[in-house]
ROKE-611143 format. One record per residue (C-alpha): chain; residue in three letters; x, y, z. Coordinates in pm, 1 decimal. Example, Ala and Ser with C-alpha at 12.3 -4.5 7.8 and 13.67 -1.06 7.14 Angstrom:
BEGIN
+------+------+----------+----------+----------+
| unit | code |        X |        Y |        Z |
+------+------+----------+----------+----------+
|    A |  ALA |   1230.0 |   -450.0 |    780.0 |
|    A |  SER |   1367.0 |   -106.0 |    714.0 |
+------+------+----------+----------+----------+
end
This chain:
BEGIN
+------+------+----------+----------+----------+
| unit | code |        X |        Y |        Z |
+------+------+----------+----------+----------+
|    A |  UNK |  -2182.5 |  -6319.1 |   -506.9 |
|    A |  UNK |  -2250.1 |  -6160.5 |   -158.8 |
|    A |  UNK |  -1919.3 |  -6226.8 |    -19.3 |
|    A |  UNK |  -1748.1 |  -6078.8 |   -373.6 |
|    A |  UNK |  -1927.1 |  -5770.4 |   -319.5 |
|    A |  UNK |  -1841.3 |  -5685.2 |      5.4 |
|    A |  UNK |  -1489.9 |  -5818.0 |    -91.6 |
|    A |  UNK |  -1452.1 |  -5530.1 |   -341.9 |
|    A |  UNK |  -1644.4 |  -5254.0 |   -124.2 |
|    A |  UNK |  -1360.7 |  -5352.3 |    113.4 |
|    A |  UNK |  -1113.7 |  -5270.6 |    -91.4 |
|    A |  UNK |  -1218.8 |  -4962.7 |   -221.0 |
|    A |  UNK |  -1256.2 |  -4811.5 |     87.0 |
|    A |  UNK |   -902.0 |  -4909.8 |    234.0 |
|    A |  UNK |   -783.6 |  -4743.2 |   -116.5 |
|    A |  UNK |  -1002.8 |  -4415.1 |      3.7 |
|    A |  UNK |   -867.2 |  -4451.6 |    341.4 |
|    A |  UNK |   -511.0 |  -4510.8 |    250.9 |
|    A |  UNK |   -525.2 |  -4233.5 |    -36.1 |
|    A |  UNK |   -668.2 |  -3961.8 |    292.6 |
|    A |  UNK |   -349.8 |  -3796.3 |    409.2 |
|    A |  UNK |   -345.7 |  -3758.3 |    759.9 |
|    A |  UNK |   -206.2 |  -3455.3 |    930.6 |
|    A |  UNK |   -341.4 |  -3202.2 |    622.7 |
|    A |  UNK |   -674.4 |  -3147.5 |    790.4 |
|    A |  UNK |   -685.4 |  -2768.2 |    643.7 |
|    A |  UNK |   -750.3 |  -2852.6 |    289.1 |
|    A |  UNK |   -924.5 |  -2580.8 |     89.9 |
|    A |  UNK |   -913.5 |  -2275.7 |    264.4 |
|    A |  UNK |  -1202.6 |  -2007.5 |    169.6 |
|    A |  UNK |  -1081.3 |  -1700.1 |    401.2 |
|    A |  UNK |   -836.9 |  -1626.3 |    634.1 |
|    A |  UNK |   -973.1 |  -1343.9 |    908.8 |
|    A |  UNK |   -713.5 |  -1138.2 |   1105.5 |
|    A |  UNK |   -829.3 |   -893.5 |   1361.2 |
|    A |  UNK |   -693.1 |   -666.6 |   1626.6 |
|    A |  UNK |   -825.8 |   -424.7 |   1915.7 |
|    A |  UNK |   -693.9 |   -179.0 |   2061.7 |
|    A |  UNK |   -597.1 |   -221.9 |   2460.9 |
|    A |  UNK |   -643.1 |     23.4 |   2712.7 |
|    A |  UNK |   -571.2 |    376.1 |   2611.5 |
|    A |  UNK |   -790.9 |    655.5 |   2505.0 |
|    A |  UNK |  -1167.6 |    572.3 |   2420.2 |
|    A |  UNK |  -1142.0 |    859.0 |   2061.9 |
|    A |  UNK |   -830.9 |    615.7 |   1989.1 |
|    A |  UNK |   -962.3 |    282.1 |   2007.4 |
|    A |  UNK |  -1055.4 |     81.8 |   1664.9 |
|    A |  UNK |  -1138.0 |   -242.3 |   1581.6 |
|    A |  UNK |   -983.1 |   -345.6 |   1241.9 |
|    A |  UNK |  -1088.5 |   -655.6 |   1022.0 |
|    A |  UNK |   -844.6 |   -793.2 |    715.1 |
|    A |  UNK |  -1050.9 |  -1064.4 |    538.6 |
|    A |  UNK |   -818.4 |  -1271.7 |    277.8 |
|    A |  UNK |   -997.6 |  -1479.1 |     29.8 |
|    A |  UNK |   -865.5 |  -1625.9 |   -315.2 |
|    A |  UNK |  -1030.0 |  -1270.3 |   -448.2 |
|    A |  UNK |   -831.7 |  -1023.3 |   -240.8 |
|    A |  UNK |   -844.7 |   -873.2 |     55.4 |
|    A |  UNK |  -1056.0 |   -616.4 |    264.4 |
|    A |  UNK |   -957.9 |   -409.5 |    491.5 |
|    A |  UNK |  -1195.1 |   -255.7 |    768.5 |
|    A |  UNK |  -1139.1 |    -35.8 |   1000.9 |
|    A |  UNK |  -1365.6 |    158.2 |   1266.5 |
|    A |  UNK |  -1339.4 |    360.8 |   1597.8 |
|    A |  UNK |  -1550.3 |    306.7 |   1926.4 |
|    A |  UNK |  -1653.8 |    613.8 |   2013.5 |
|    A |  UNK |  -1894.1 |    867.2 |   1813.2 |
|    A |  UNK |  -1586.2 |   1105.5 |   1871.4 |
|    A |  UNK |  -1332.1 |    866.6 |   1699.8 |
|    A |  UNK |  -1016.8 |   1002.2 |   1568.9 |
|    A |  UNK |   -934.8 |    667.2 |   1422.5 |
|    A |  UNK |   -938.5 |    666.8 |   1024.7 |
|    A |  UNK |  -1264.3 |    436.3 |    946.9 |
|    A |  UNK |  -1329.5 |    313.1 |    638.6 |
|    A |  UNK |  -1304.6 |     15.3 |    421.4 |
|    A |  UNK |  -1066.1 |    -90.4 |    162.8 |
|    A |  UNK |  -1009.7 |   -300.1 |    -96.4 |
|    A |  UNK |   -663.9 |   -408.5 |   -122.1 |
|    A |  UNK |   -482.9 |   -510.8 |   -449.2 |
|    A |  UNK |   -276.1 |   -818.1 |   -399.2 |
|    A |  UNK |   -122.4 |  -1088.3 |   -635.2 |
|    A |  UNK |   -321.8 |  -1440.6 |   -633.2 |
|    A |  UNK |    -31.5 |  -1601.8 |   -637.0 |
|    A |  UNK |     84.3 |  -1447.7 |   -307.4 |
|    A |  UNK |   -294.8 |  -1553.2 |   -155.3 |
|    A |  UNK |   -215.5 |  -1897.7 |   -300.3 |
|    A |  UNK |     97.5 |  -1952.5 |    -97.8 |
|    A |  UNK |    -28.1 |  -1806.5 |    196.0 |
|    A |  UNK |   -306.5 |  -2066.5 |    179.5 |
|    A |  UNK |    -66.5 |  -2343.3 |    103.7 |
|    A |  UNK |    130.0 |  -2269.6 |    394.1 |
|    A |  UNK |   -188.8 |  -2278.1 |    639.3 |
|    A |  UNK |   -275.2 |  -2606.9 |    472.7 |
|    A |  UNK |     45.5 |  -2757.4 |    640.2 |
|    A |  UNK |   -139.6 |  -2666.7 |    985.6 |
|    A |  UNK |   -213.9 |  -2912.1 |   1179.8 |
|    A |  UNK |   -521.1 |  -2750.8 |   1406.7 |
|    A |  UNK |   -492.3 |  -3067.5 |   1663.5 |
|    A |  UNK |   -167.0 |  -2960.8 |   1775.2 |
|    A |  UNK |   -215.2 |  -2574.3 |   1852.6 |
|    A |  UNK |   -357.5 |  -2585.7 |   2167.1 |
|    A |  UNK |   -419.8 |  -2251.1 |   2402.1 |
|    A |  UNK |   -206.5 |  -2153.7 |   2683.6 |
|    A |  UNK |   -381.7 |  -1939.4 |   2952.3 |
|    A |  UNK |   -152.5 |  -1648.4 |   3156.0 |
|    A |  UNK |   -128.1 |  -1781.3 |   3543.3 |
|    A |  UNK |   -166.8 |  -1389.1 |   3609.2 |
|    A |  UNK |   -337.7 |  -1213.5 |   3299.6 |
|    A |  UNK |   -180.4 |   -841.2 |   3245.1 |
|    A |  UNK |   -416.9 |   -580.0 |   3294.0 |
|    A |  UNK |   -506.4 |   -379.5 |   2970.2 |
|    A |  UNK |   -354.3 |   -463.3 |   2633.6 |
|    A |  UNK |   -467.6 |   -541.7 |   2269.9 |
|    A |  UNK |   -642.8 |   -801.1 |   2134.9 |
|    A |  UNK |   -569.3 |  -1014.6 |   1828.0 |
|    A |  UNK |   -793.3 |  -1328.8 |   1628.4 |
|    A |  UNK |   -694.2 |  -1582.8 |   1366.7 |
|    A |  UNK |   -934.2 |  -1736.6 |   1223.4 |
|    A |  UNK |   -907.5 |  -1981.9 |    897.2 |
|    A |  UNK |  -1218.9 |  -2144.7 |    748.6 |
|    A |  UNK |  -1105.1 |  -2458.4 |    575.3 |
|    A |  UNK |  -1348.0 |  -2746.7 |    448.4 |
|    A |  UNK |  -1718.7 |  -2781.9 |    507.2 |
|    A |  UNK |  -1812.8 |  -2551.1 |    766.1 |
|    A |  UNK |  -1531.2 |  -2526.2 |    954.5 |
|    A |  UNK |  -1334.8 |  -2266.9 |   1130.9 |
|    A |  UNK |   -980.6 |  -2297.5 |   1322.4 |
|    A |  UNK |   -962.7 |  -1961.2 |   1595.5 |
|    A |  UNK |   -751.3 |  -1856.7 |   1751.4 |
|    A |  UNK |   -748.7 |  -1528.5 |   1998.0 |
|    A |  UNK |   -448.8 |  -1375.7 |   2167.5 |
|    A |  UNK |   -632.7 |  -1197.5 |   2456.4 |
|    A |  UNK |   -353.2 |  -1029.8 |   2668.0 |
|    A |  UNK |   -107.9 |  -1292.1 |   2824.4 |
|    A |  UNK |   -264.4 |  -1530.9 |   2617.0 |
|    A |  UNK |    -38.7 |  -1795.1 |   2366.0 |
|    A |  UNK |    -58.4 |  -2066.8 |   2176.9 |
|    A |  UNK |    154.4 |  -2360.8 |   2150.6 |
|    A |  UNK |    187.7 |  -2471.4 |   1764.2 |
|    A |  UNK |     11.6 |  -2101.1 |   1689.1 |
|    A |  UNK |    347.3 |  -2025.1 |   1504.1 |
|    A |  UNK |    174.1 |  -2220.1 |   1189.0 |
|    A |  UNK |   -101.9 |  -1979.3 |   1163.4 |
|    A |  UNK |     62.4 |  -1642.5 |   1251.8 |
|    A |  UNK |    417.2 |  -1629.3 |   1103.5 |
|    A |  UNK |    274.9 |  -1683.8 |    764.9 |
|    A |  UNK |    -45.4 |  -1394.9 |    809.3 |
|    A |  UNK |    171.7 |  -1198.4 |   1010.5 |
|    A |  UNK |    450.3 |  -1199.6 |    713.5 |
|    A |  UNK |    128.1 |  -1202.7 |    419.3 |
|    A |  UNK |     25.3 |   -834.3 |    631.8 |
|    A |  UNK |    398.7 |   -655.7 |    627.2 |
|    A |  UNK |    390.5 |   -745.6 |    238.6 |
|    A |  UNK |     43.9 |   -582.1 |    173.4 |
|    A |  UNK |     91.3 |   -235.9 |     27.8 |
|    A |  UNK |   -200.1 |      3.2 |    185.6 |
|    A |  UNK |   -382.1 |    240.0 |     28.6 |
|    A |  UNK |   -245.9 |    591.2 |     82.2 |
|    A |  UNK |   -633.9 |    632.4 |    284.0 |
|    A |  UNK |   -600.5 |    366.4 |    483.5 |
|    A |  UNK |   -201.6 |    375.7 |    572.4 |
|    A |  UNK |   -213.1 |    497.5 |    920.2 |
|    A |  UNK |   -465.0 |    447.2 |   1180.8 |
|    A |  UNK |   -555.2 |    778.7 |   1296.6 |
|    A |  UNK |   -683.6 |   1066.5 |   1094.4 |
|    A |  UNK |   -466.1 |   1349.6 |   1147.6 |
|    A |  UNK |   -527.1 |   1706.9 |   1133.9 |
|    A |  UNK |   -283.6 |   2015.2 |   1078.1 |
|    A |  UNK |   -308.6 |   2227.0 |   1362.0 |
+------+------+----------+----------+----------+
end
């Protein structure tokens, strides 16, 4: 009876195993996170923006550095499709996190933006990726072509459409 029983656990679990598809380690995505700094250039310009995209839409926040800030703070909710979420999260699914690796400048630029990807995917786990100046990543392609290409198709709200809060002279 013994040697039935751990005859059938056997099996089951090769069935598991064999039914786990390998190379889709991204399954069920909760929130993609895309942020950017500004580089080097006036301290009343600089902002830090935040878009966080979950299956309920997307958020937009935006702030300056300085208590002087020119930059147009705020945050906004963005109306977007879920069907245009959905296939942005089936696209990052096809990532394969084990093969985007970071690739360090020999001579890092001085100055520049910043820029972070980061998708949380399963129990508790994150994939990040930050483009400090200089910096790449090989296989990165997978996670920012499709955000990059999910952020031109966002329509702004007329508020939050340009960075800076201008003034008529």
């Amino acid at each position: 009876m013994k040697g039935k029983l751990s005859t059938i656990l056997a099996m089951v679990l090769c069935m598991v195993m064999a039914g786990c598809k390998a190379g889709h380690p991204m399954k069920s995505i909760t929130q993609v996170t895309y942020t950017s700094d500004s580089g080097t250039i006036l301290p009343e310009l600089q902002w830090h923006e935040q878009f966080d995209i979950t299956r309920e839409g997307v958020v937009l926040t935006r702030n300056g550095r300085t208590p002087d800030t020119e930059v147009n703070a705020g945050t906004w909710e963005i109306t977007v499709e879920e069907d245009a979420v959905a296939a942005l999260f089936a696209q990052l699914e096809g990532a394969n996190p084990t093969r985007i690796k970071r690739v360090e400048p020999e001579d890092p630029p001085d100055g520049g933006g910043t820029e972070e990807y980061a998708v949380a995917y399963g129990r508790d786990k994150t994939l990040t990726m930050r483009l400090d100046p200089g910096v790449t990543y090989t296989g990165g392609d997978s996670i920012v072509a499709p955000v990059q290409a999910f952020l031109r198709d966002l329509t702004l709200p007329p508020e939050a459409a340009t960075r800076y809060a201008f003034t008529a002279p």
